[in-house]
ZAMARGU-4260 file (C-alpha; in steps of 0.2 Angstrom, whole numbers, plus 5000, padded with zeros to 4 digits):
<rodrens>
0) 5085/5062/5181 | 5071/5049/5185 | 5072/5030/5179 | 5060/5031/5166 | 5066/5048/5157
5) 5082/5040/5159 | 5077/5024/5150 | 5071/5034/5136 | 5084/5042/5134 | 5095/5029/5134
10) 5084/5019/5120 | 5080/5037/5109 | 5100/5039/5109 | 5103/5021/5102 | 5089/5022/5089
15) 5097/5039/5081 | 5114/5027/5080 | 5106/5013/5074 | 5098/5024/5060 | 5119/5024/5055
20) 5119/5004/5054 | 5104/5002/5047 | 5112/5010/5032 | 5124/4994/5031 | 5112/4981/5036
25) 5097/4985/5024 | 5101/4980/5005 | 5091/4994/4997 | 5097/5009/5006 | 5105/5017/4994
30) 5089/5013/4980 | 5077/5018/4996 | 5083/5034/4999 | 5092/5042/4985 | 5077/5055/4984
35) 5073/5056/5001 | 5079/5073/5010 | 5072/5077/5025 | 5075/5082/5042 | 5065/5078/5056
40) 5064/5084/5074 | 5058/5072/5089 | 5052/5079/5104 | 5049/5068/5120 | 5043/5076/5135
45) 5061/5084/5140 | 5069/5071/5127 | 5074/5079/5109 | 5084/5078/5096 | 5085/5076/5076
50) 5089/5068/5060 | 5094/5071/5044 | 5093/5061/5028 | 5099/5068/5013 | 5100/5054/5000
55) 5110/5040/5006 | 5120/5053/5019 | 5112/5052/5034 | 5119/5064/5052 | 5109/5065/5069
60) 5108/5076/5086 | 5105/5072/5104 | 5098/5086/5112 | 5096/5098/5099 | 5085/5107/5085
65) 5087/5105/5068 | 5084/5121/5061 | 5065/5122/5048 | 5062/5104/5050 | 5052/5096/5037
70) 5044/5083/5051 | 5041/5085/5070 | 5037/5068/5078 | 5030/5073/5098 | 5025/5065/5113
75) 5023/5069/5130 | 5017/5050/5137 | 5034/5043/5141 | 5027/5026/5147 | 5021/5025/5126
80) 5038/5031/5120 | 5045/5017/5126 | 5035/5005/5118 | 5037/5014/5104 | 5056/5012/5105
85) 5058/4995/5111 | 5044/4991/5096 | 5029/4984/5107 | 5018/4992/5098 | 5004/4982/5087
90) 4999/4994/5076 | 5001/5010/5066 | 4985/5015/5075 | 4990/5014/5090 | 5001/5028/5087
95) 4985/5040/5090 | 4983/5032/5107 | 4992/5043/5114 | 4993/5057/5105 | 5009/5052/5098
100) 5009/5068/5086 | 5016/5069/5068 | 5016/5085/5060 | 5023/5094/5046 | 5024/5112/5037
105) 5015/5104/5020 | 5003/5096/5028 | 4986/5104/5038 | 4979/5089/5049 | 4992/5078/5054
110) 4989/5070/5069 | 4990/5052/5074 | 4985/5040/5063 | 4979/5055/5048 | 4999/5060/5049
115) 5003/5042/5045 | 4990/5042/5031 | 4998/5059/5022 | 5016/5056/5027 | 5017/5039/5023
120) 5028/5037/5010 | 5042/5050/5020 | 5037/5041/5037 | 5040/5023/5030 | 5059/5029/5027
125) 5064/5033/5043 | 5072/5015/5049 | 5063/5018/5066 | 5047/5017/5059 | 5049/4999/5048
130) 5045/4987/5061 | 5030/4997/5066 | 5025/4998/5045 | 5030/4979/5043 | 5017/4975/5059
135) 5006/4985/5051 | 5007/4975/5033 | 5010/4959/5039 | 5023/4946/5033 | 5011/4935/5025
140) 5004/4949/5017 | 5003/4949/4996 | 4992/4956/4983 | 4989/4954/4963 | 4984/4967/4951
145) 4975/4955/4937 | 4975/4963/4919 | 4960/4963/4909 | 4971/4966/4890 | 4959/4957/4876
150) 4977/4952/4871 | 4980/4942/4884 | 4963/4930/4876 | 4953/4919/4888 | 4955/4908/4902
155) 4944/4893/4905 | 4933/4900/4889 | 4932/4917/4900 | 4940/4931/4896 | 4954/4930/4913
160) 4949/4944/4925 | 4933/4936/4930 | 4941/4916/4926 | 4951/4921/4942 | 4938/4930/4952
165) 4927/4917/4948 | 4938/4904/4956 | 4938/4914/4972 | 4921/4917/4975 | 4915/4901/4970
170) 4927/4894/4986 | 4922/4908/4996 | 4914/4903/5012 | 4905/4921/5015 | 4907/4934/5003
175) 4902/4953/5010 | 4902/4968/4998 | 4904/4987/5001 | 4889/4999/4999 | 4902/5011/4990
180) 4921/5014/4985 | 4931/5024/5001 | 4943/5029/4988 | 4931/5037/4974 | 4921/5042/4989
185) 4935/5052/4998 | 4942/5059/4981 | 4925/5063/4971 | 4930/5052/4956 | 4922/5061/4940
190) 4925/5045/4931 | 4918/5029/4938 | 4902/5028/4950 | 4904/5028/4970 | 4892/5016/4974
195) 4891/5003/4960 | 4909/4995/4963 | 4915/4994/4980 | 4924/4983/4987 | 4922/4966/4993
200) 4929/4953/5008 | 4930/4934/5005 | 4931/4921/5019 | 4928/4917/5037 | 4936/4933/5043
205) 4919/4943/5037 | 4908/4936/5050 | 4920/4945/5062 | 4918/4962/5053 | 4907/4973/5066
210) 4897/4987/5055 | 4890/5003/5063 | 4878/5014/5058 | 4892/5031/5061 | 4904/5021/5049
215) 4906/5029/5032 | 4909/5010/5025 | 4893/4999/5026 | 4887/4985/5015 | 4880/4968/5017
220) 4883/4949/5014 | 4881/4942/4997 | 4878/4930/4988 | 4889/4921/4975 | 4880/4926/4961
225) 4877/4944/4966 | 4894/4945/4969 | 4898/4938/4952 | 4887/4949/4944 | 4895/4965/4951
230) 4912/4958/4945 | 4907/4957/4929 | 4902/4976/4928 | 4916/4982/4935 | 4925/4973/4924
235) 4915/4978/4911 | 4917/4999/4912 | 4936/4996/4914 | 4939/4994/4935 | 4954/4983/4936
240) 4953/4968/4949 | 4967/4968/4962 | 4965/4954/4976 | 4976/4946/4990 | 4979/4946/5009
245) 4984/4962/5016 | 4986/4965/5035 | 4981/4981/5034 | 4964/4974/5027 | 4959/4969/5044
250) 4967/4983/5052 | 4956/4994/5042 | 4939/4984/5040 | 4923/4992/5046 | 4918/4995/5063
255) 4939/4993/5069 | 4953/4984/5066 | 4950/4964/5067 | 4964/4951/5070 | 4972/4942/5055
260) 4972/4925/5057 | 4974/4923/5037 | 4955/4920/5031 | 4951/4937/5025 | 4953/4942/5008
265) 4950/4957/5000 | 4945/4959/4982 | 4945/4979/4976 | 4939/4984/4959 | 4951/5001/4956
270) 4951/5015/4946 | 4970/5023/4939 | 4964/5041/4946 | 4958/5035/4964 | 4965/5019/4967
275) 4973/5018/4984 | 4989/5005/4981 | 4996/5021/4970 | 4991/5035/4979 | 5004/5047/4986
280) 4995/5051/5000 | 4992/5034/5005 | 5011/5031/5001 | 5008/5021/4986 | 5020/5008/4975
285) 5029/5019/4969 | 5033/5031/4984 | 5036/5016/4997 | 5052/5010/4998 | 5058/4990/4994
290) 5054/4982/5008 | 5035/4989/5007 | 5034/4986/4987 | 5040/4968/4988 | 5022/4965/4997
295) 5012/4970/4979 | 5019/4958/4964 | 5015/4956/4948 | 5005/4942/4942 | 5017/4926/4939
300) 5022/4926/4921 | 5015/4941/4914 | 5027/4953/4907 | 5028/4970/4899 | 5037/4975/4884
305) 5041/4991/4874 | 5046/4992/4854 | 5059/5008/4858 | 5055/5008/4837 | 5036/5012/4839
310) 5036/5022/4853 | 5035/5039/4850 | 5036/5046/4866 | 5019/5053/4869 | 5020/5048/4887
315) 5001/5043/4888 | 5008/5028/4896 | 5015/5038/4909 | 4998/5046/4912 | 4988/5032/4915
320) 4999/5020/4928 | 4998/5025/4946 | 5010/5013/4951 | 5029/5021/4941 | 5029/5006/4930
325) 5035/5018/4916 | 5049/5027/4914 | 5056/5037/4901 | 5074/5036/4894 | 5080/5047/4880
330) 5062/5051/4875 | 5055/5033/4874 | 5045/5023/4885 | 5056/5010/4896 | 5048/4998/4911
335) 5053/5001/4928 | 5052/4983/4933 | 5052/4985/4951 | 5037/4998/4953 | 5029/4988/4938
340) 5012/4979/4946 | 5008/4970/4927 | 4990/4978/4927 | 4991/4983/4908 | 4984/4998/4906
345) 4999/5005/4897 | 4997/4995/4884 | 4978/4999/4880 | 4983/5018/4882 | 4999/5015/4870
350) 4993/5025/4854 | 5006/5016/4845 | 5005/4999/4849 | 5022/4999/4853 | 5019/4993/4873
355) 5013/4972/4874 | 5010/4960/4890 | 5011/4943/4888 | 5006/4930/4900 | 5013/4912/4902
360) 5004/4896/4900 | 5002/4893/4919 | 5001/4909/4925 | 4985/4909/4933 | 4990/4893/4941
365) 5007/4897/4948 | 4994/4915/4955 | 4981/4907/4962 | 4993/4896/4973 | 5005/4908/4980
370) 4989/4919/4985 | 4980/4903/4992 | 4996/4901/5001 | 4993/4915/5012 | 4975/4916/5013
375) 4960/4904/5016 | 4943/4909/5006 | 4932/4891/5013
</rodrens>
């Protein structure tokens, strides 16, 4: 057997046991994987083998099939395997490099870095793929839905969605703005226009942002008041503001990934039906597991409440969050506090009045800080 197939070898056989540890050293298995089944077949070169997670029980082959996989993970350049297994990889992107090939039965187009895109949420629980995932977000990484509840009043003698956008772009040192929404683009929204709200990047990390003509994403740099101005609107028709430094920002901005160096943020104006932080197929919240969630937080003092008394168990509530923030309980509304991003719109759907978000007296403050914390705007 030649050095390098036995090197692989070697390293493919101790990441199927380390899947076994994993499962004592990582906090949240049991929460992360007690509805995940799935058994998945790798193939490199002349190196195979499988695993299978079912719930918190987890077993693995060397040098076998496992019979009607529901993922097949391939790839024939052993010299990328390796990097792959001894994690020197970058990037999530760098998986299509090489034709490092992710398929599965449910799924049509499922190469490279499209696989990772439809199989995220089932991908991202798999213990070899989290440091490639953790790369790919960043550990400085946060982000903030902010609610835009009439309840919650006004901040600064505005009412608190564009208070807090305003702070931003005021402080911005170059502010560029999307020509269009990718999400309602990609999904056809029927609800909110494709063009008017896209989204927008604050700071120094724009004038490294490369447009090209056969990009999908184009737009422009702006100025603080037109930037202001388009706030406003989206605010206006109901967008919800969400904000924050995400790795995968830069990794994902137009013309190719650029590097983070923490002076790009991104500022998105989402609908419930197309927003991409709660989409399945782009793993959302509520399919990712902890260690993915923890990087999307509430805002700071805002919390949500049901009346059990007034609920009546229409589930409208249900309907309109992306993120799983609601549950159900014996036919009455209940608040999953982990998948719960505090953007409110439970409580403007709730019929009965019987959802409320509250916000502390330094909220905003306490927000503004941890996000200026990861990311410069000047």
């Amino acid at each position: 057997m030649a050095d390098k197939e036995l090197q692989v070898r070697t390293l493919f056989q101790k990441m199927l046991e380390d899947a076994e540890e994993y499962k004592k050293t990582y906090e949240y298995y049991a929460e992360d994987m007690k509805d995940f089944n799935a058994k998945v077949q790798w193939r490199f070169g002349p190196i195979k083998g499988y695993q299978v997670f079912k719930g918190t029980e987890y077993s693995y082959g060397m040098d076998g099939e496992v019979e009607n996989p529901d993922i097949v993970i391939e790839c024939d350049d052993l010299n990328f395997v390796k990097q792959f297994l001894k994690n020197e990889l970058d990037d999530m992107r760098d998986l299509a490099k090489a034709d490092f090939e992710i398929t599965s039965p449910n799924i049509a187009d499922s190469a490279g870095t499209n696989a990772f895109r439809q199989l995220r949420a089932s991908i991202s629980r798999i213990p070899a793929f989290r440091p490639l995932m953790e790369k790919n977000q960043g550990t400085q990484s946060t982000a903030v839905a902010i609610p835009i509840n009439e309840s919650l009043g006004t901040y600064e003698n505005q009412i608190l969605p564009l208070a807090v956008i305003e702070h931003f772009i005021n402080k911005a040192s170059h502010i560029f703005l999307y020509e269009l929404c990718p999400c309602r683009v990609t999904r056809d929204c029927q609800n909110f226009d494709h063009y008017a709200f896209g989204c927008m990047c604050l700071g120094r990390g724009v004038l490294r942002m490369k447009p090209n003509d056969g990009h999908i994403i184009q737009g422009h740099l702006a100025t603080k008041e037109e930037a202001l101005d388009m706030a406003r609107r989206a605010v206006e028709v109901g967008l919800q503001p969400g904000f924050g430094r995400l790795r995968g920002d830069a990794v994902n901005r137009i013309g190719g990934p650029i590097p983070d160096t923490g002076d790009l943020f991104n500022l998105c104006y989402c609908c419930p039906c197309c927003c991409v932080v709660g989409s399945k197929e782009h793993g959302g919240i509520k399919d990712s597991p902890r260690y993915m969630r923890e990087m999307f937080q509430r805002m700071e003092g805002v919390t949500v409440t049901v009346d059990s008394e007034l609920c009546t168990g229409c589930e409208e509530c249900l309907d309109v969050c992306v993120f799983g923030g609601m549950e159900f309980v014996d036919g009455k509304a209940v608040v999953n506090e982990m998948n719960c991003f505090g953007c409110g719109r439970c409580e403007r759907a709730c019929p009965a009045g019987a959802i409320s978000i509250t916000m502390e007296e330094d909220s905003v403050e306490r927000m503004i800080a941890r996000i200026e914390a990861h990311v410069d705007v000047t």
